[in-house]
Every structure is written in C-alpha cells, then in structure tokens.
C-alpha positions as CSV (number, residue, x, y, z in Angstrom):
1,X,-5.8,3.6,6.9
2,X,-6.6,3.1,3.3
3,X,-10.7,2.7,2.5
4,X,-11.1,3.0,-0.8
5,X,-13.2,-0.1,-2.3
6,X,-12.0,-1.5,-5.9
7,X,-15.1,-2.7,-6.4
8,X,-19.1,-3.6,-5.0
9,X,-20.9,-6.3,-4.8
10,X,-24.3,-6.0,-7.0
11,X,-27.8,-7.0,-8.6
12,X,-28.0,-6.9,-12.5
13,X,-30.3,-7.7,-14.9
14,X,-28.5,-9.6,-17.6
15,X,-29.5,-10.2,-21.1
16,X,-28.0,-13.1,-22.6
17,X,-29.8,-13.8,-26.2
18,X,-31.6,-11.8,-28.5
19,X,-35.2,-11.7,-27.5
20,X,-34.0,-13.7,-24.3
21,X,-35.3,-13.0,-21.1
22,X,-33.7,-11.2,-18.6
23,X,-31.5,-13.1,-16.0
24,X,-31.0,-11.0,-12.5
25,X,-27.8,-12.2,-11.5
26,X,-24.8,-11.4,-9.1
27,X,-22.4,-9.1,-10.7
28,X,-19.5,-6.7,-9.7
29,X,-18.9,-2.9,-10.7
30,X,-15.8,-1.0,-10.4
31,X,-15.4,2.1,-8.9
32,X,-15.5,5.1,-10.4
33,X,-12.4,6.1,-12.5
34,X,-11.7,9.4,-13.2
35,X,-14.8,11.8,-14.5
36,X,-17.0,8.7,-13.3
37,X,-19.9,9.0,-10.8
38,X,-21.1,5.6,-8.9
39,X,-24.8,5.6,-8.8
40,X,-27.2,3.5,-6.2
41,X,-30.0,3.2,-8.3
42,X,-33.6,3.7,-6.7
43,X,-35.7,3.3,-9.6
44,X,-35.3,2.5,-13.4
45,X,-38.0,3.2,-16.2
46,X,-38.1,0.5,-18.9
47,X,-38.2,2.2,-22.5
48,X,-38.8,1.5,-26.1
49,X,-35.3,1.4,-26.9
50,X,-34.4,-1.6,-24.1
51,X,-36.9,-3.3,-26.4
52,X,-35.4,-2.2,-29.5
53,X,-32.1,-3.7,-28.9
54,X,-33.1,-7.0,-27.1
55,X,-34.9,-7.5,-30.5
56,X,-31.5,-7.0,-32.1
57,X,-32.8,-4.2,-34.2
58,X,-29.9,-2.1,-32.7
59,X,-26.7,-4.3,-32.6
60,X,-25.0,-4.4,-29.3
61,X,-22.3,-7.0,-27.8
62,X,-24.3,-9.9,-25.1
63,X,-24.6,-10.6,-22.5
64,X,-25.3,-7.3,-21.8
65,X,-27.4,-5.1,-19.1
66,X,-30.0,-2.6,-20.3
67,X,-31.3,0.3,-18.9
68,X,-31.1,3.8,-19.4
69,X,-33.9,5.6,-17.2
70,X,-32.0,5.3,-14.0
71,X,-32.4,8.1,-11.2
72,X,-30.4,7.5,-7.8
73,X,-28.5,8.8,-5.6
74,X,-24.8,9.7,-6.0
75,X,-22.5,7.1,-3.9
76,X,-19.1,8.1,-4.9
77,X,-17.1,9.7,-7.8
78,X,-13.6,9.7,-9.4
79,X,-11.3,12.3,-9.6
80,X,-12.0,15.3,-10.8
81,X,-15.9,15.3,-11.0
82,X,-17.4,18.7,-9.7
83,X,-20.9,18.5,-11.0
84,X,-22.1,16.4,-8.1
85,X,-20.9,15.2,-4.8
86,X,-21.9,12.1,-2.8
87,X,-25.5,12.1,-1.2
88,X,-27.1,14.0,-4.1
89,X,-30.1,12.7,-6.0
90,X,-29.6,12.4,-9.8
91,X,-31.6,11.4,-12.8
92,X,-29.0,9.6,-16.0
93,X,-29.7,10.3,-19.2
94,X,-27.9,10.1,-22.8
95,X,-24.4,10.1,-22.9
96,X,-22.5,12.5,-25.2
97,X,-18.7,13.5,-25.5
98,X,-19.2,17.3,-25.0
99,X,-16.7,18.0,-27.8
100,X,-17.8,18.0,-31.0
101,X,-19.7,21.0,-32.8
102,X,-23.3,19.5,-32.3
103,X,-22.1,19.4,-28.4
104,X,-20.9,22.2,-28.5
105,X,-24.0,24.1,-29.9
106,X,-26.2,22.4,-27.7
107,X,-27.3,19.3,-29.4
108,X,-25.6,16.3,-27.4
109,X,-28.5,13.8,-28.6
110,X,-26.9,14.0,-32.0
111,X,-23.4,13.8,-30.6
112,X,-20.9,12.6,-33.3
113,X,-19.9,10.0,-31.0
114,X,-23.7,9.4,-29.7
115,X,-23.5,5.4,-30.6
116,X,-20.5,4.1,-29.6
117,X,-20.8,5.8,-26.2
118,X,-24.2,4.8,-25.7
119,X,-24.5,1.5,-27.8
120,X,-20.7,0.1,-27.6
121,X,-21.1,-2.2,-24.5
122,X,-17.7,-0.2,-23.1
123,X,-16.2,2.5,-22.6
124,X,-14.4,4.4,-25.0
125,X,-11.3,2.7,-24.0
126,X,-12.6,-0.9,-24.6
127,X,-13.0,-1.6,-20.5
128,X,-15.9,-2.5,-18.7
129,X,-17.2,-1.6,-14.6
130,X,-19.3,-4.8,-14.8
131,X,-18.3,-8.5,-14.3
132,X,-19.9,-11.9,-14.0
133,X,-18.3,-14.6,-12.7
134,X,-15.0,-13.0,-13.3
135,X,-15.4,-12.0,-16.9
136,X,-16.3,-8.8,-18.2
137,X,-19.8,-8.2,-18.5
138,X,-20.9,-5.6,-21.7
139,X,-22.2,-2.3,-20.0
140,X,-22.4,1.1,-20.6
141,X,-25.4,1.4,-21.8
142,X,-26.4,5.3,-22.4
143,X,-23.6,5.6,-20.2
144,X,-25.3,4.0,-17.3
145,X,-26.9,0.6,-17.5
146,X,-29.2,1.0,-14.9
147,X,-31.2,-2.2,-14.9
148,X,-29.1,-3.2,-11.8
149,X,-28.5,-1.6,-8.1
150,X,-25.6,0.7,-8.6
151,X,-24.7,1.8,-11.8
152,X,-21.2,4.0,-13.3
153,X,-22.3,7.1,-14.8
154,X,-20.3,9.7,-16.6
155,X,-20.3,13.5,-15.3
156,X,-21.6,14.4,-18.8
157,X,-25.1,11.9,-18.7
158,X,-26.1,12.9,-15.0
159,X,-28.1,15.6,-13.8
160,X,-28.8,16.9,-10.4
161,X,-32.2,17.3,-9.2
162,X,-33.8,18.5,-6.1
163,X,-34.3,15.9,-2.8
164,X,-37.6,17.5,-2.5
165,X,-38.7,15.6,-5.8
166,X,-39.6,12.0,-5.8
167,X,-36.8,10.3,-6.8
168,X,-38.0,7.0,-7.8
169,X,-40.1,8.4,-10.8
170,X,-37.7,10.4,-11.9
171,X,-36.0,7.7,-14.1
172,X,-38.1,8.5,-17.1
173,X,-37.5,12.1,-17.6
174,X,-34.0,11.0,-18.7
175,X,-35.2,9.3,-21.8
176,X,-39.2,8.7,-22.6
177,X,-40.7,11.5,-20.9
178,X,-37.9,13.7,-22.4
179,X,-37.9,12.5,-25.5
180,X,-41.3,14.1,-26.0
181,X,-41.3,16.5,-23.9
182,X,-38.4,18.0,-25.6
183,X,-40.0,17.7,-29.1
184,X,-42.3,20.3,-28.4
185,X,-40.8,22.8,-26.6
186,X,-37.0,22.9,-28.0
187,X,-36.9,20.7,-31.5
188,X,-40.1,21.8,-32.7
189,X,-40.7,25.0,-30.2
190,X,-44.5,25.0,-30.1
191,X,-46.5,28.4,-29.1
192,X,-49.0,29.4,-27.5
193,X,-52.2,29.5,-29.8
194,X,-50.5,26.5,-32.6
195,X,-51.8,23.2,-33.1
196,X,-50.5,20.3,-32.2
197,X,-51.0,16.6,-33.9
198,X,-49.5,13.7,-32.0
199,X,-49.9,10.3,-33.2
200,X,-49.0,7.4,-30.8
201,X,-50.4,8.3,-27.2
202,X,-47.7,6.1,-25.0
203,X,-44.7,7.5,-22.8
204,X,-43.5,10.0,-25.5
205,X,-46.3,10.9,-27.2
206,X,-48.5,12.0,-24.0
207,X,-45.1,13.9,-22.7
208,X,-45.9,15.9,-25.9
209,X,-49.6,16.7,-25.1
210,X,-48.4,17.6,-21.3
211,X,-45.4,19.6,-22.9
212,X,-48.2,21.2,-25.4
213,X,-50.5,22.1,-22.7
214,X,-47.5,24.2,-20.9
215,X,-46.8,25.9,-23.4
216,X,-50.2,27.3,-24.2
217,X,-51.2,25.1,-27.8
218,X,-54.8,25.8,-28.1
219,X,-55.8,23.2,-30.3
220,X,-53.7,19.6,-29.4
221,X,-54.7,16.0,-31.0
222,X,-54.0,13.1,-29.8
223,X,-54.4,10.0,-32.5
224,X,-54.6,6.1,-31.0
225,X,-55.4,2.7,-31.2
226,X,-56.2,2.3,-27.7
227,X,-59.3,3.9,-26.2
228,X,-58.2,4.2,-23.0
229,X,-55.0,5.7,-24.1
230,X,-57.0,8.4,-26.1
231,X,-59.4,9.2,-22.7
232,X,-55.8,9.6,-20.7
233,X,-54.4,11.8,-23.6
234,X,-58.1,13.6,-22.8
235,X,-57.5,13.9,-19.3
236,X,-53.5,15.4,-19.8
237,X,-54.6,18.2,-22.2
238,X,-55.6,16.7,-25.8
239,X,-58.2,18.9,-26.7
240,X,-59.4,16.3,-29.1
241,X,-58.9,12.9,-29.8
242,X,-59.3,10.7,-32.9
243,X,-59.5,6.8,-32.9
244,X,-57.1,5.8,-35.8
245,X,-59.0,2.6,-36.6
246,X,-62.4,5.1,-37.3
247,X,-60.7,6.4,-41.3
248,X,-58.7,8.9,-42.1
249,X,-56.7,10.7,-39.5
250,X,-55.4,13.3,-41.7
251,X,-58.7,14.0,-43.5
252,X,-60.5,14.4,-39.8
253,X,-57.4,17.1,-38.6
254,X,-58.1,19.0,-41.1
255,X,-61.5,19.2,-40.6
256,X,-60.8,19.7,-36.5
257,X,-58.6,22.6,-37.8
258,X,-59.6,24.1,-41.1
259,X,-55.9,24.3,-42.8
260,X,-54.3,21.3,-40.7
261,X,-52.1,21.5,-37.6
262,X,-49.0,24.1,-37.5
263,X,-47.3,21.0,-35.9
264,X,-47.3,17.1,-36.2
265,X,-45.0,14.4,-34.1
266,X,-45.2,11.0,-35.2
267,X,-44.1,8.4,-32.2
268,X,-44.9,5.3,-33.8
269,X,-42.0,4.7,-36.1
270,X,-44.9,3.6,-38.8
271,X,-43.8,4.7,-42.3
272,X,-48.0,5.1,-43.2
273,X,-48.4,6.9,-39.8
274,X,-45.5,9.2,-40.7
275,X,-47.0,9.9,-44.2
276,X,-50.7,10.3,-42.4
277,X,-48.9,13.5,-40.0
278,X,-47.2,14.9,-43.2
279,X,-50.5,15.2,-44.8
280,X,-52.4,16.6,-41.9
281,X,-49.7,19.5,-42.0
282,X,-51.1,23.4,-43.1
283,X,-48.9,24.8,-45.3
284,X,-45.7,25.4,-43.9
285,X,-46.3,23.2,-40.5
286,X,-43.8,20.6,-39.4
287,X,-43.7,16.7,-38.9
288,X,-41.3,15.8,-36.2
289,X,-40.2,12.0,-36.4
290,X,-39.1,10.6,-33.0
291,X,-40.4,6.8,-33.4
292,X,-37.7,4.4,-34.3
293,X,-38.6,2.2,-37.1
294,X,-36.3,-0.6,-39.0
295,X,-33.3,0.4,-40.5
296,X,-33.9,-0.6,-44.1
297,X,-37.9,1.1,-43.9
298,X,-37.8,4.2,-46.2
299,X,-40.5,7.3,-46.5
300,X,-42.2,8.2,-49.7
301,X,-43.3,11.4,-50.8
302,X,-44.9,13.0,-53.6
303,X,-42.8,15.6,-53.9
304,X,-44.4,18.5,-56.1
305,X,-47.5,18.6,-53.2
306,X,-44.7,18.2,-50.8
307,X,-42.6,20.9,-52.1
308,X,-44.8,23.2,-53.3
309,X,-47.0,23.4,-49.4
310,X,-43.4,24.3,-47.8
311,X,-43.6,21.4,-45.6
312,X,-40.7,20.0,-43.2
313,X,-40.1,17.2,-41.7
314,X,-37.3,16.2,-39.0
315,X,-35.6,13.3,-37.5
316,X,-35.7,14.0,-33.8
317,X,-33.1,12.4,-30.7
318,X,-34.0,12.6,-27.2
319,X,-36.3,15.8,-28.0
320,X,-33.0,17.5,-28.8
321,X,-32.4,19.0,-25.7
322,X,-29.8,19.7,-22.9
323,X,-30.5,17.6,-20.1
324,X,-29.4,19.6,-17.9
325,X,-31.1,22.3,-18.5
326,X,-34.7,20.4,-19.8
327,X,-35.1,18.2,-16.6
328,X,-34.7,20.3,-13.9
329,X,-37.4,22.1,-15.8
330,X,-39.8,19.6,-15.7
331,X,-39.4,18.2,-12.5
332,X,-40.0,21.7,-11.2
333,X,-43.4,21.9,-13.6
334,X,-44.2,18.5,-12.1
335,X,-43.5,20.1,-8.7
336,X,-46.2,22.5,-9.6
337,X,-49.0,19.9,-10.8
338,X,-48.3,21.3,-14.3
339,X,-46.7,18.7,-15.6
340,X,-48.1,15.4,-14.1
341,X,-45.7,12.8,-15.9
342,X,-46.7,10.2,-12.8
343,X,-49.7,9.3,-14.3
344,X,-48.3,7.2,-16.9
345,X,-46.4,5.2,-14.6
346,X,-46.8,2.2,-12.4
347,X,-43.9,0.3,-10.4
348,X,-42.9,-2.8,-10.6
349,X,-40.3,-4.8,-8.6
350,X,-37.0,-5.4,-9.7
351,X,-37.7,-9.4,-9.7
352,X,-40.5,-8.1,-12.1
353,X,-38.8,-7.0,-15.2
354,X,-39.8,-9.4,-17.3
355,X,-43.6,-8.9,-16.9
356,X,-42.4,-4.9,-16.8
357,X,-41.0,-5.4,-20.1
358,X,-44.0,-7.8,-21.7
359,X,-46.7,-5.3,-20.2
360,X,-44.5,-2.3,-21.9
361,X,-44.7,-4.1,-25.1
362,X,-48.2,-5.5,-25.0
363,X,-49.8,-1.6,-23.9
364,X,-50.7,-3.0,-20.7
365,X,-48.2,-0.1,-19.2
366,X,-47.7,3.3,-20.9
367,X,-44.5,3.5,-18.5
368,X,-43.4,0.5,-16.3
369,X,-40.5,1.7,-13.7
370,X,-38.6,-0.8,-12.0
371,X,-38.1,-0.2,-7.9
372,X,-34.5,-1.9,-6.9
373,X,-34.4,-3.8,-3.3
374,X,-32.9,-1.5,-0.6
C-alpha cells in the first residue's frame, strides 16, 4: 500500500508587511523533493538578519516566513540525500550551491549564488513547499524558514550533530553564534598570545570573546553600551572591558595595549564604530566587519595613515566558515564547558515571537530562541 504523504499540515509564522508583525498561521509544506530534507523544528533562534529584512533593508517577496536558526530533527528526505537519515538531530544554517569556486575552496558564505538561494523566497526553480490558504506562500529562507514547525531544508544547509547535545539551543550556532565564532578562528585566525578588540557585545560579538578565549588570546576587549552586557562579556573571557559612552575607545585600547590590538571585529554595522576599530589597530592588525549596516552607508579613510600602518580590513559572512566542519566543533567545545554559548540565550514560546523579536531589538535578550509546540 502506498504511504507516502504529499504534504503536512503545519504552524508558521507569517510576515505580511514591512515592519508588520508576525501572524502564526495554518500553512502547508510539501514534501521533500529530491536532495530535500523535511525538518520538525524543535527550536529556532531569532537573529539580526530576521530584523533586517522585516525592516525591508534586504528586499524579499511577502508574505513571507523568517527564520534561519532552526535545529530539529530529520523527519524525512527525498531521493538521493545521503548526509542524513530520518531520526537524526540537525542544526540548518546558510544555504550555498556547492559549485562555484568560492564553494569549492571552502567559502560557501560568499557563495556566488548566496542571495537568491537564501533571500529569493523560492527555490531556484521559482516553486515554493509552503502554502496558505491554497496559494503559495514565499519560503526558503537560508534554505529553511524555520519560524514554523517543520521546515524543507537542503542537504547542502544542514548539519548533523550529536543526540547527546541539547537540541533546542542549538539553533544559533547556525547563524549568530557562528557568525562570530567563525570570525575569530577561520576569517581572522586569532592566536594564542594576540589581542583581540570586539566592539558590540550581543550574540556575535560575545561568540567572538568565547571563540577568543579557546583559542588562547591573552589580551581580549570587549566595547559596549550596555553595562550589563560588558560584565557578561567579563564573565565569558573579556579580559577587559570599555564603556563606549566613557571617550575614546580607540585612544583607551591603545593604552590597554601599548601598540593597539593585533585584531579588531566590529558587530555593530556603525560606520564611526568601524572607523573607532580601524584606529585601535597596531600596525599591521586587522578589522573584521561582520555588522550589516544600510546599503548606501560608505567608510572613510585617510588613506596615507591607513596605507602607510599596513592595515586591513575585511567584509566578513557567516564567519566564513564550513558549517559542517565549524559546528560540530563548537557543540563539542560547548560539550566541554569551553564554549558556554547557552548563556546568552533565553526561550520563548512560539506564540511569543513578537515579544522574542521586540526584546531582541530593544537589548532586553542577547539571544531570544523560539521553542515550537510538540
């Protein structure tokens, strides 16, 4: 007797408007085509970028669903998928095409075809898993749209990780928490015994100090506007802090350090923030940029100083790192209480995502993760 199920029955969170709120409602998904994995979602985390492009500030089709920090467990998969089976935990993260030369040398975040697959509202081919009411609902989402209680995945954007781990706070390490994390130990590749200035202390930016800790920095700053932010960054391995309303960040590095920091990430997106971790540079150190800011803002320099210090600085996706390879690493470090990512979280209810979302926004939450129903 034939089994198979067309499609499932489901809970999304749909947005319908720019800056609108979202709208759980009761939606269908398909199942998984070829090279697609069908996800029950456990938990989602609720990032920067779901702001970023309910504010319109990346355009996307609407009504659409959000979410792209899902970890769940594997309920199905099309034909030919090998990298999981159903039953296995998994944590989705950015989507790439694996074929183009950044892919192919082991930078999928800056995948030639990173936007449409992740920003599109479709699939490549134009179709869509998710419907409302009968109409095609715009999905996709890094590959996943996970704001809702099963989600399609690709093969490429999931990653298996052990049942041992807690799943529902994994969802993070697929964007935030690896978005940092990454920055320090494969874009920028910190050392032991470098410096280390972060400015921004939220999801990414306290990722970094944890990352910078592993890896044995001895001298890691962690610059904020909120206190208790700063004392947190304290407690995860900043070996000092500076209050960025108190003067001149860059002026009070150098005096921390002497020369200035071998290493500065900026995760604000604030063109005078940027310009603040440039100067706190030595000569020769390097500002990574991972904050999104608005398209038309632009950086100025003066160059001769700029030039003549040997400074860099570098645009930096998703920490530029294999997935596959980063987050099984850092759930095993969180395994081992080195890496204790948890503390920046707190659960909300799937009902809740609005107040997850306004307490993300307003600093109330350095990392709000959304728990589905059962």
């Amino acid at each position: 007797m034939n089994t198979r199920v067309d499609a499932y029955d489901i809970k999304a969170a749909v947005l319908h408007a720019a800056d609108g709120p979202f709208v759980i409602e009761d939606c269908r998904i398909e199942a998984p085509r070829a090279g697609e994995i069908l996800v029950r979602i456990v938990a989602a985390g609720v990032c920067h970028t779901d702001a970023v492009v309910r504010h319109r500030d990346i355009p996307t089709p609407l009504p659409l669903v959000l979410g792209h920090e899902g970890a769940g467990v594997v309920e199905a998969v099309g034909a030919g998928v090998r990298k999981v089976t159903p039953g296995d935990h998994v944590v989705l993260t950015v989507n790439s095409c694996g074929q183009c030369e950044p892919c192919l040398c082991g930078h999928p975040s800056i995948c030639h075809s990173v936007f449409p697959l992740n920003f599109g509202g479709s699939r490549p081919d134009g179709s869509h898993a998710l419907s409302l009411a009968g109409q095609p609902l715009n999905d996709q989402f890094f590959g996943q749209s996970s704001f809702a209680t099963k989600a399609i995945a690709q093969e490429r954007n999931v990653i298996k990780v052990p049942k041992s781990a807690p799943l529902e706070l994994l969802g993070p390490l697929g964007c935030g928490v690896q978005t940092g994390a990454g920055a320090v130990l494969t874009a920028l590749k910190v050392r032991s015994g470098e410096s280390l200035a972060v400015f921004g202390s939220g999801a990414v930016g306290l990722s970094a100090v944890m990352a910078a800790r592993v890896v044995g920095a001895t001298t890691i700053i962690a610059v904020d506007l909120v206190q208790a932010r700063l004392e947190l960054a304290r407690e995860l391995g900043a070996t000092h802090v500076i209050d960025g309303r108190e003067g001149d960040a860059a002026t009070r590095i150098r005096q921390i350090t002497g020369a200035g920091v071998h290493y500065a990430l900026d995760t604000t997106g604030n063109m005078k923030v940027i310009r603040d971790a440039i100067d706190a540079l030595r000569m020769g150190g390097t500002c990574g940029v991972v904050g999104a800011s608005a398209p038309q803002a632009e950086l100025s320099l003066p160059m001769t100083p700029f030039m003549s210090q040997s400074k860099c600085v570098r645009g930096i996706v998703e920490g530029d790192a294999v997935p596959d390879v980063l987050i099984p690493q850092l759930v095993a470090l969180h395994q081992q209480g080195r890496f204790p990512f948890d503390r920046l979280c707190r659960f909300y209810d799937f009902t809740q995502i609005n107040q997850a979302v306004k307490d993300s926004e307003q600093g109330v939450t350095v990392k709000p993760i959304l728990r589905m129903p059962v």
